[in-house]
C-alpha positions in Angstrom: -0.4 -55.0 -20.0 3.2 -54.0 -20.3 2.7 -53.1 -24.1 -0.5 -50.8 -23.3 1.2 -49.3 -20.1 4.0 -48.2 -23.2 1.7 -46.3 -25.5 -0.1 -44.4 -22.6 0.5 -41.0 -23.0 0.0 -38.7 -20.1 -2.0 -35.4 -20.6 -2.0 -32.8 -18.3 -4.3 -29.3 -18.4 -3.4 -26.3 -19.3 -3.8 -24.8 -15.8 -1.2 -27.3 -14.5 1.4 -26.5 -17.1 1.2 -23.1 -16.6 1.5 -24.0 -13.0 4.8 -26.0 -13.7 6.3 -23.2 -15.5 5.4 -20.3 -12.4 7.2 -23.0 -10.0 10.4 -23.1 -11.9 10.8 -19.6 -12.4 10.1 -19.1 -8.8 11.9 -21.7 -7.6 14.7 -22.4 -9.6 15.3 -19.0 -11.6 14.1 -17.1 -8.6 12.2 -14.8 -10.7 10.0 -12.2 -8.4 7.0 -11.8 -10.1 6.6 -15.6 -10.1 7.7 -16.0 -6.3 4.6 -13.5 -5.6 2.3 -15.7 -7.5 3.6 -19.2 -6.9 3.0 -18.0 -3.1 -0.4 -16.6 -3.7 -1.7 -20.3 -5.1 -0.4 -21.8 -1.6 -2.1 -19.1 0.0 -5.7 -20.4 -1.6 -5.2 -24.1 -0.3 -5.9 -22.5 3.2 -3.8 -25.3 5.0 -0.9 -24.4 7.5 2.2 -25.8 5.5 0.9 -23.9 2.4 0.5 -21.0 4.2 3.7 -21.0 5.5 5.4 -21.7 2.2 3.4 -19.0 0.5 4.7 -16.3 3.3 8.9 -18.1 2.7 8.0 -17.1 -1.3 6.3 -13.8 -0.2 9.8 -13.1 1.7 11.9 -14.0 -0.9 9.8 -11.9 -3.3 9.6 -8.6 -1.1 13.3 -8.3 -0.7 13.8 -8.2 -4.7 11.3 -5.1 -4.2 7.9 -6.3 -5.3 5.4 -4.0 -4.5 3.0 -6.7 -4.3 5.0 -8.9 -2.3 5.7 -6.4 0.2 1.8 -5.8 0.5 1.1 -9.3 1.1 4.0 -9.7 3.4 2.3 -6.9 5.8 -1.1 -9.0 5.5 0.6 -12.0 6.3 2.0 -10.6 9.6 -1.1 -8.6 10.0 -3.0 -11.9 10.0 -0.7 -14.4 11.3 -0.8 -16.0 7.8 1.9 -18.8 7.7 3.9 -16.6 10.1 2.9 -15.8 14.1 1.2 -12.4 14.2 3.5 -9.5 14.6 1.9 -5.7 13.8 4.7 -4.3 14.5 6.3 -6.1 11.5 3.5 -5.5 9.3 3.4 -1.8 9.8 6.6 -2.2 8.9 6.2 -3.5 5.7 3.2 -1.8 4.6 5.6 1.4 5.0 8.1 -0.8 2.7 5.1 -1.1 0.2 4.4 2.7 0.3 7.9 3.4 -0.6 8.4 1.0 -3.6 5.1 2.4 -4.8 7.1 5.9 -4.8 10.1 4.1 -6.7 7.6 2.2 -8.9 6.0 5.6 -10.2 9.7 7.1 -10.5 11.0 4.4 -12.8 8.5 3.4 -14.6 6.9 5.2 -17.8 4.1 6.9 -16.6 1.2 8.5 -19.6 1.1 12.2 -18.0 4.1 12.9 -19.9 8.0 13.5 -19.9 7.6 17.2 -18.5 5.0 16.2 -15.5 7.3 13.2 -14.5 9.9 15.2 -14.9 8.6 17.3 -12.0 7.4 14.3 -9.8 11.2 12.7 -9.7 12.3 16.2 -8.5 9.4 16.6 -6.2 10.5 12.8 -4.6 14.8 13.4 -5.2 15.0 17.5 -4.2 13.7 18.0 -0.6 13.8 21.6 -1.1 11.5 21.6 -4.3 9.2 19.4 -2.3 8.9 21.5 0.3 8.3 24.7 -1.5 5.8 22.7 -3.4 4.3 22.1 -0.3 4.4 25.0 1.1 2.7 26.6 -2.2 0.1 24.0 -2.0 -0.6 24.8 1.8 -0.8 29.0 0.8 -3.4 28.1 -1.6 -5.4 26.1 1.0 -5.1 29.3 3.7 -5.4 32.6 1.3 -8.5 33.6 3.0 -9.3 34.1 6.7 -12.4 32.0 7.0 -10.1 28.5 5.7 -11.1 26.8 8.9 -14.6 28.1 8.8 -15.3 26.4 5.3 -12.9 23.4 5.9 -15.5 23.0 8.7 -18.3 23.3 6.8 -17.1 20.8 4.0 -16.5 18.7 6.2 -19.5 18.4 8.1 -21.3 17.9 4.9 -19.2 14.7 3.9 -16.4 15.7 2.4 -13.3 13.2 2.6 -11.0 15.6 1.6 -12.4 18.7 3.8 -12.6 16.4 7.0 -8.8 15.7 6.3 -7.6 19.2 6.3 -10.1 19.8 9.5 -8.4 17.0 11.0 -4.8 18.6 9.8 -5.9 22.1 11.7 -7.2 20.2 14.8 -4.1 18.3 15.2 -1.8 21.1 14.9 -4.1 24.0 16.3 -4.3 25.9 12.8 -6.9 28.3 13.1 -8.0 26.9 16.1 -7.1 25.4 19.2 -5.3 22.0 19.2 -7.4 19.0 20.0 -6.5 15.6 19.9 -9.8 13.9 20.0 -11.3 16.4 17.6 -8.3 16.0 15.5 -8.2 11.6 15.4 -11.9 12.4 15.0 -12.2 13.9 11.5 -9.1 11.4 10.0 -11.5 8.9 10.8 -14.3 10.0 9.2 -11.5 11.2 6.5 -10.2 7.6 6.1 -13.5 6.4 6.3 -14.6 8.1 3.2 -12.0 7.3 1.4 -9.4 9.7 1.6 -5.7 8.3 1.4 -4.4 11.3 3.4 -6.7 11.0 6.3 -6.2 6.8 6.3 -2.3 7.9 6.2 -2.5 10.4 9.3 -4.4 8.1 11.0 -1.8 5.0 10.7 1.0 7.4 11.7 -1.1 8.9 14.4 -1.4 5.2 15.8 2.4 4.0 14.8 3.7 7.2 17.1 1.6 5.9 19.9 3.2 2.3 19.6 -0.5 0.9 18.9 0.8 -1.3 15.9 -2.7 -3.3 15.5 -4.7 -0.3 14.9 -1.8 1.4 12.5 -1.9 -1.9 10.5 -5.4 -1.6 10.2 -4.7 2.0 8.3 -1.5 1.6 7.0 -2.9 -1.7 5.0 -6.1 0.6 3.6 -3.7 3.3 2.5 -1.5 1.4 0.7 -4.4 -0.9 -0.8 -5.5 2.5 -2.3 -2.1 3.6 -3.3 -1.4 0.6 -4.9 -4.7 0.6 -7.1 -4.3 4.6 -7.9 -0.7 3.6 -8.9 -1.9 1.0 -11.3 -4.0 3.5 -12.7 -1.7 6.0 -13.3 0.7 3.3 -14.9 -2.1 1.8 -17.1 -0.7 -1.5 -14.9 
């Protein structure tokens, strides 16, 4: 028995061994990407240690800057996934995410071209050239007199984009008299049909009233869609 128990050889799958090798580069090398994925396996055994190792590794991995990480780390409080629920923590890092997506788009080669990401890294660095750029942007929106009249009518026909700005001009009473109501109104419907801008007004709309469950709610679909628009633009 002790001859055959020699000659056994032990064969493991594929999946394991590449399991093995995530572990040590998260564990021993400390190696970001494989913190973020290492934790994302514990996360799919659904038991309470695992999800409490998976949101340690998420940790670890978010304060080397991983977009990803950073994400997850806003679920994970959002949830109360291997961590007890805390919104105001997970607005906070869904902000973190937001940011790192910025620095991610800065740093990284991007297929538009040297000239056009030229002009984004100014547009991000040079808060003057952003705000003229803004300010251009918002001329271009407001060069005839009936703006609010059409933004209106856009936007009671469906569109995201239209019920954004309608939002913008109830919020801050341009071309028409504040409201509130109206204003939290059309980011809704905004946010609702898909429109980052409107799903971002609404989160800081919500943040500014310290009603951190509801900004989660937004903050975590606007930087789901940033994320995915940045992976786009990246050919990620």
């Amino acid at each position: 028995l002790s001859g055959r128990m020699k000659k056994m050889k032990v064969e493991y799958s594929e999946q394991f061994k590449k399991l093995i090798k995530v572990w040590d580069k998260a564990i021993i090398q400390k190696e970001k990407q494989a913190q973020y994925t290492l934790a994302s396996f514990y996360l799919k055994l659904q038991t309470e240690a695992a999800d409490k190792k998976a949101f340690d590794l998420y940790k670890k991995s978010a304060k080397q800057r991983y977009t990803e990480a950073m994400y997850a780390l806003g679920i994970c409080y959002e949830l109360g996934k291997g961590v007890r629920k805390n919104y105001y923590q997970s607005v906070h890092w869904y902000i973190c995410t937001d940011q790192n997506i910025t620095d991610d788009l800065v740093n990284n080669p991007d297929p538009i071209g040297d000239a056009a990401q030229a002009a984004i890294r100014r547009y991000f660095e040079d808060e003057e050239f952003a705000e003229f750029v803004d300010e251009t942007l918002d001329n271009e929106k407001d060069e005839t007199d009936d703006s609010f009249a059409a933004d209106k009518e856009a936007a009671w026909s469906g569109d995201a984009e239209a019920q954004n700005r309608l939002g913008h001009r109830y919020f801050y009473g341009n071309g028409t008299e504040r409201d509130i109501v109206q204003a939290i109104h059309w980011y809704r419907e905004s946010a609702k049909g898909g429109c980052e801008a409107g799903m971002l007004h609404l989160a800081e709309y919500y943040k500014s009233r310290k009603q951190y469950k509801e900004a989660a709610k937004w903050y975590r679909q606007y930087v789901e869609a940033r994320i995915k628009w940045r992976n786009k633009r990246l050919g990620w």
